[in-house]
C-alpha positions as CSV (number, residue, x, y, z in Angstrom):
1,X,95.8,75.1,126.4
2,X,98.8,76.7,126.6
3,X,101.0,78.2,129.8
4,X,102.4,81.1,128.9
5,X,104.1,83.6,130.8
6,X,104.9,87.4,129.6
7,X,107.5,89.6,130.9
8,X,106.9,93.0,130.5
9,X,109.7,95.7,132.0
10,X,108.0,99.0,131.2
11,X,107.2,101.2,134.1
12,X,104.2,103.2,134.4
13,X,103.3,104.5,131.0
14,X,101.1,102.8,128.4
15,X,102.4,103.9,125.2
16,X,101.5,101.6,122.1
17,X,104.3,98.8,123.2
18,X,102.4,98.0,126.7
19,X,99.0,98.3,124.9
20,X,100.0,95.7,122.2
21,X,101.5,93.2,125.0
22,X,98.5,93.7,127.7
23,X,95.7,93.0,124.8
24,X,97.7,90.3,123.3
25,X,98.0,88.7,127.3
26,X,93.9,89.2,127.4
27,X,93.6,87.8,124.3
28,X,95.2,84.8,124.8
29,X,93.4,84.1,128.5
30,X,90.2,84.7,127.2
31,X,90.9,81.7,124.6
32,X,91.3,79.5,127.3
33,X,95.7,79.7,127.8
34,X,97.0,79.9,131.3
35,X,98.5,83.4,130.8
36,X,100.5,85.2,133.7
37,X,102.3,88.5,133.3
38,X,105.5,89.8,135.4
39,X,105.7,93.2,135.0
40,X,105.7,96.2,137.6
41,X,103.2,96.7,140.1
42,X,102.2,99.9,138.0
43,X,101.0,97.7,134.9
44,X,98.4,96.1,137.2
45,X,95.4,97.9,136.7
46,X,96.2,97.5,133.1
47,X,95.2,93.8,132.9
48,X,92.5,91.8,132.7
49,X,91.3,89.6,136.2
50,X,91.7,86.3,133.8
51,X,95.6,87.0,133.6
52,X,97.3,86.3,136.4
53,X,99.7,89.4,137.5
54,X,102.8,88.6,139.2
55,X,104.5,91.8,140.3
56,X,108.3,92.4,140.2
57,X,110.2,95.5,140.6
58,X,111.4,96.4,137.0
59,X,113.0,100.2,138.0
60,X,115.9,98.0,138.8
61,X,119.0,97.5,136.3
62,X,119.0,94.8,133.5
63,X,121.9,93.3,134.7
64,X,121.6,93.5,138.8
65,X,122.1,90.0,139.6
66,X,119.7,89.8,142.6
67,X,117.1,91.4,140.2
68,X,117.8,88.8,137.7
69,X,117.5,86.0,140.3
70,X,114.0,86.9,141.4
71,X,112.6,87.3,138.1
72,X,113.9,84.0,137.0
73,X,111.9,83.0,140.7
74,X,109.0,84.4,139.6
75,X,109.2,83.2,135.8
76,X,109.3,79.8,137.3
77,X,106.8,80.2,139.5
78,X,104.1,80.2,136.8
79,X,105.2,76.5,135.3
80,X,105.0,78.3,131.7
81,X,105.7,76.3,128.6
82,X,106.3,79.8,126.7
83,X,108.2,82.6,128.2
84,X,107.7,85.7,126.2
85,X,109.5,89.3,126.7
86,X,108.7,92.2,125.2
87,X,111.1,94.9,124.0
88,X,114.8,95.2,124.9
89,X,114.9,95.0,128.7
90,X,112.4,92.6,129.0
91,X,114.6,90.1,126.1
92,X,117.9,91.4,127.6
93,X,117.0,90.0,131.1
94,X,115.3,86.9,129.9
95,X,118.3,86.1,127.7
96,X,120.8,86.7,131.0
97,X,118.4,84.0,133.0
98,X,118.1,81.2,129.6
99,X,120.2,78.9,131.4
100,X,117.9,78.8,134.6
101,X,115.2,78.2,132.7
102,X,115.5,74.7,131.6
103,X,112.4,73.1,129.4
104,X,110.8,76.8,128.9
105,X,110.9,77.7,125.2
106,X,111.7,81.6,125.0
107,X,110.3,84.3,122.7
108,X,111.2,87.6,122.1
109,X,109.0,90.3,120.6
110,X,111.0,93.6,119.0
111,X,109.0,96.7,117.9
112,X,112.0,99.3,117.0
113,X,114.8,99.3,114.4
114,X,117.9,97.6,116.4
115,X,121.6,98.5,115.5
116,X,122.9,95.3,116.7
117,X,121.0,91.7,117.4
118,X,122.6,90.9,120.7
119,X,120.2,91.1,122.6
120,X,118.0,88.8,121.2
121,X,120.2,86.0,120.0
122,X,119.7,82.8,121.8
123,X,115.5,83.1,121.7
124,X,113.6,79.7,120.5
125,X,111.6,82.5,118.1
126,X,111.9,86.1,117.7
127,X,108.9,88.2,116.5
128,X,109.7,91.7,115.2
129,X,106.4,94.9,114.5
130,X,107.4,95.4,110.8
131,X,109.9,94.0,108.2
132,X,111.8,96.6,108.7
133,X,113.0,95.9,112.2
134,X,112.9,92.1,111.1
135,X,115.9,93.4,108.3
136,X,117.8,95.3,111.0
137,X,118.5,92.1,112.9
138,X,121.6,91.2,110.9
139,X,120.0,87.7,109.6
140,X,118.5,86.1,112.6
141,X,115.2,84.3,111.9
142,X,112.4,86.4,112.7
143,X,108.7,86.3,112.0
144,X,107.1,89.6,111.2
145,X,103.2,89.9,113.4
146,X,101.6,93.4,112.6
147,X,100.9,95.4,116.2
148,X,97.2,94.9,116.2
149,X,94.4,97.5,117.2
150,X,90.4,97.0,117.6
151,X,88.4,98.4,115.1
152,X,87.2,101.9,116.0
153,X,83.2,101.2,117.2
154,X,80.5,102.5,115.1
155,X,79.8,106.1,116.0
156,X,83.5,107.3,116.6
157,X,83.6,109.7,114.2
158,X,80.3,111.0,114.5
159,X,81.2,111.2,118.3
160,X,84.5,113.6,117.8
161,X,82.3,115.5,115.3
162,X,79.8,115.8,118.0
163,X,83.0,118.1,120.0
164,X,82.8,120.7,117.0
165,X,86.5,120.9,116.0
166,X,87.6,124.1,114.8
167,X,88.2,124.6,110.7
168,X,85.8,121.8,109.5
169,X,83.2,125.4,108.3
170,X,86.1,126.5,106.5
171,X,87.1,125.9,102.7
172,X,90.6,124.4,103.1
173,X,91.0,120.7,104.0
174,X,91.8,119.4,107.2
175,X,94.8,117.1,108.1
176,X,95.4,115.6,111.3
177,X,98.5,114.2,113.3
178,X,98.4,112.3,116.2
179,X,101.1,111.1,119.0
180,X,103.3,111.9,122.3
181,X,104.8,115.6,121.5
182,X,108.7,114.2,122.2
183,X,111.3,114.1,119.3
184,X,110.5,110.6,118.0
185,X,107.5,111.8,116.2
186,X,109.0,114.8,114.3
187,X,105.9,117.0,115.0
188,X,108.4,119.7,114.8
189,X,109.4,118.7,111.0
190,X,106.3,118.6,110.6
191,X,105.6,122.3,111.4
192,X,108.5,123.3,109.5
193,X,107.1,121.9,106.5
194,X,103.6,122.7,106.8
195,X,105.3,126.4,106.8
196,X,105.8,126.3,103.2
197,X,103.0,124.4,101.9
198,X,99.8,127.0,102.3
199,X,96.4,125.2,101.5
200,X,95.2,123.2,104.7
201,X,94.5,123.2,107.9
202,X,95.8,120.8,110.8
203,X,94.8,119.0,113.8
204,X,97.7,118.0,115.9
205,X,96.9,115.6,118.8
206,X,99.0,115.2,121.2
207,X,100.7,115.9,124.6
208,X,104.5,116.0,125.7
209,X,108.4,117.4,126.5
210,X,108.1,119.5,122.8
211,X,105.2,120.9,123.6
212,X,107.0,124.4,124.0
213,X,109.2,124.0,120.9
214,X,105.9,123.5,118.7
215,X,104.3,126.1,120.4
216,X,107.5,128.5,119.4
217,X,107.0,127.4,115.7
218,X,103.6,128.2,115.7
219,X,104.7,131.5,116.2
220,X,107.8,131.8,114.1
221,X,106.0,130.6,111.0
222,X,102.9,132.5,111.9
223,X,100.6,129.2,111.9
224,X,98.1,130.0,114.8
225,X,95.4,130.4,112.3
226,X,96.0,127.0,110.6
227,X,97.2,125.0,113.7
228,X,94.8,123.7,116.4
229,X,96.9,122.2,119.0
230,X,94.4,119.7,120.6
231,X,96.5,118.2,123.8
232,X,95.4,115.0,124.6
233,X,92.4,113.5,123.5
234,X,90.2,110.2,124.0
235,X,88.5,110.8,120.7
236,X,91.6,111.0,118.9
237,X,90.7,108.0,116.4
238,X,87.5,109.6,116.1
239,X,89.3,112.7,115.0
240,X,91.3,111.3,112.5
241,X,88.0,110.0,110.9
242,X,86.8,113.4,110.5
243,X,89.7,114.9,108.9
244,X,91.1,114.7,104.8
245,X,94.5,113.4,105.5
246,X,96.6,111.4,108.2
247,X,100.2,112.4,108.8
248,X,102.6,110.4,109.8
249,X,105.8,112.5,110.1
250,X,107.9,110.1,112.4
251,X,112.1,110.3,112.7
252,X,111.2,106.4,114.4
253,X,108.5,104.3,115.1
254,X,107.8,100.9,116.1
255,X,104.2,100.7,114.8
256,X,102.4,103.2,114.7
257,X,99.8,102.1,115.9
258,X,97.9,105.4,114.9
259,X,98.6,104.6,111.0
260,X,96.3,101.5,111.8
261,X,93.9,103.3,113.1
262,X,93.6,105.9,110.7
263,X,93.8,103.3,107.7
264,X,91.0,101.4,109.7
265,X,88.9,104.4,109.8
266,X,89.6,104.6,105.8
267,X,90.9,108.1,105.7
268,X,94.0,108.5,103.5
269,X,97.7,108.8,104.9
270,X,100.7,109.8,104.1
271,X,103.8,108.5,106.4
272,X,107.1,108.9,106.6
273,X,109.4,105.0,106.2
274,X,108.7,103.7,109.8
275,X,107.6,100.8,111.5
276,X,105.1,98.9,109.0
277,X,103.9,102.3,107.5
278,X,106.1,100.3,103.9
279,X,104.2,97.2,104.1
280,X,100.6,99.5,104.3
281,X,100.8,102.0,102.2
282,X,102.1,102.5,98.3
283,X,105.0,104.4,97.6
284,X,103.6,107.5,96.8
285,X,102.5,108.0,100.2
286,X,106.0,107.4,101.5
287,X,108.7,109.6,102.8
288,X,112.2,109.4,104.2
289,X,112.4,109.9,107.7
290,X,114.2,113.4,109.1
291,X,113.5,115.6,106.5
292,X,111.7,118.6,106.2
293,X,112.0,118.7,102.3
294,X,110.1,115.1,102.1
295,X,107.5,116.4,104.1
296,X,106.9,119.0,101.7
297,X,106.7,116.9,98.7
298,X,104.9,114.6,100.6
299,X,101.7,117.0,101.3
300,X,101.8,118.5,98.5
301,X,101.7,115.3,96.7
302,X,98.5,114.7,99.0
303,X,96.9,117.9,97.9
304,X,97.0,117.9,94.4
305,X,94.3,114.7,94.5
306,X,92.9,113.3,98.0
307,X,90.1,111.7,96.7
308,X,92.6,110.0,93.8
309,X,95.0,109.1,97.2
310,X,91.9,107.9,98.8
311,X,90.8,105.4,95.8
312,X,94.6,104.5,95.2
313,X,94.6,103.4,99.0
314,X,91.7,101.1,99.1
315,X,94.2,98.0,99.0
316,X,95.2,99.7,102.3
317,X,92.5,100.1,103.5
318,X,91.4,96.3,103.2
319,X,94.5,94.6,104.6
320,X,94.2,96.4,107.8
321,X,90.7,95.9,108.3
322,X,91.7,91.8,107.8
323,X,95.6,91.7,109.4
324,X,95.7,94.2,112.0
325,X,93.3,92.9,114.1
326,X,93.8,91.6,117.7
327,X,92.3,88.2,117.0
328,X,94.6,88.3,113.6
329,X,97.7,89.0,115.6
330,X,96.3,86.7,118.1
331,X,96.5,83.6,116.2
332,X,99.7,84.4,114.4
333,X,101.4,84.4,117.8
334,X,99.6,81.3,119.3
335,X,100.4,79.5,115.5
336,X,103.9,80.5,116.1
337,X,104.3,79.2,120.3
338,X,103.0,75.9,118.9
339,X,105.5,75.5,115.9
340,X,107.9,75.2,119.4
341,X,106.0,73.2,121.3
């Protein structure tokens, strides 16, 4: 057994960073560890009754000192063996306290791209989402552990299909894009793009800030017959089953998770050169970030054969059925606390 304690500094949303720490925190209690997590009261509800939630205030500054001083309190408090932040405030106000915590070995876990490695220099072990943010770190030792996701339960596409969504009676493929509707994602590159490449339909899944601006290209390019904009949805992995091709059209990402779940539910994908989307899919598939001309070649690489794409990604489609699996990423990270213990 193993005392571990997680720091965690995000307030109130549960985007794919918070879901990745709280199932990897469940995980690891119901193995058996001692597992406590100090996040803000509004992560709470999030985890399960077996980890032991110790609130702190994180709306507070990274580098207020009476806010440092109580979470080096409440890190002690716990009598972990492992301390283990998540993301840059978490690892920037772990790394302010290192000194105070004397005999706790200290890891750091990075999803995004960083310009600089300051902020987690100093760690006993630094885990990055992809290789790619691993490479950013200007040479400091870090192990690469895949974001993991749970399989999609028998039935999940069958379930969305159940919801009748619109152009499936129609002749044209569908494609299907899923995430927040904010600038990260390039939903809007993605529009611009889809403008001159006639041929298929599209699902885009999704709610957020850009919501407006899509909405506005829907009706510059004239795509409100070949655009159903589907606002949030819990069947959103059940929807990508149903649909010919997955988009990835990201400016940034740390995963995405939703490439995971699309290549678990064995639909093709194309992505743009984010997060781990390089180490799952071949280069064909592939595009450079922030451009609406790679888009374009990109699905109409895609249409020209998707059920050649679809055999070619069957390599894919294996690895992440046996990496990206919580008890996969699971064991990597336990494996790794141990190499310091």
């Amino acid at each position: 057994m193993i005392r571990i304690c997680h720091v965690l500094a995000s307030v109130g949303e549960k985007g794919g960073l918070e879901k990745n720490v709280i199932e990897l925190a469940n995980q690891q209690a119901a193995l058996g560890h001692a597992v406590h997590a100090v996040a803000d009261p509004s992560m709470r509800q999030y985890f399960d009754p077996a980890v032991a939630f110790v609130p702190h205030e994180m709306g507070g500054g990274r580098r207020n000192l009476l806010n440092l001083w109580t979470l080096r309190q409440k890190i002690r408090s716990t009598r972990p063996q492992i301390v283990h932040a998540h993301a840059n405030k978490s690892a920037a106000m772990v790394r302010s306290i290192r000194r105070w915590l004397p005999g706790i070995r200290r890891v750091a876990t990075i999803q995004n791209v960083k310009s600089h490695s300051r902020g987690v220099r100093d760690f006993d072990a630094v885990i990055t989402a992809s290789a790619q943010v691993r490479d950013s770190l200007g040479g400091i030792p870090a192990t690469v552990i895949w974001n993991s996701i749970a399989p999609p339960p028998a039935g999940t596409r069958e379930a969305a299909l159940a919801t009748r969504p619109p152009f499936l009676d129609q002749a044209e493929p569908v494609f299907c894009t899923v995430g927040r509707l904010v600038p990260a994602k390039g939903m809007d590159l993605l529009l611009e793009a889809m403008a001159q490449v006639p041929g298929f339909k599209l699902w885009l899944v999704g709610e957020g800030l850009q919501r407006p601006l899509l909405e506005s290209l829907l009706d510059k390019h004239a795509l409100r017959d070949r655009v159903w904009m589907a606002g949030h949805r819990d069947d959103a992995v059940g929807l990508m089953g149903c649909s010919g091709l997955f988009i990835v059209a990201s400016r940034n990402e740390g995963g995405p998770y939703t490439l995971a779940e699309a290549l678990h539910m064995r639909v093709p994908c194309i992505s743009t050169r984010v997060g781990f989307a390089p180490e799952f899919l071949p280069d064909e598939a592939l595009m450079i970030p922030d451009s609406v001309p790679e888009l374009v070649r990109g699905l109409r690489h895609a249409l020209t054969d998707l059920p050649g794409l679809r055999a070619r990604l069957e390599p894919s489609f294996q690895l992440v059925a046996s990496e990206v699996t919580l008890e996969a990423m699971t064991a990597k990270v336990i494996a790794l606390y141990q190499t310091l213990l």
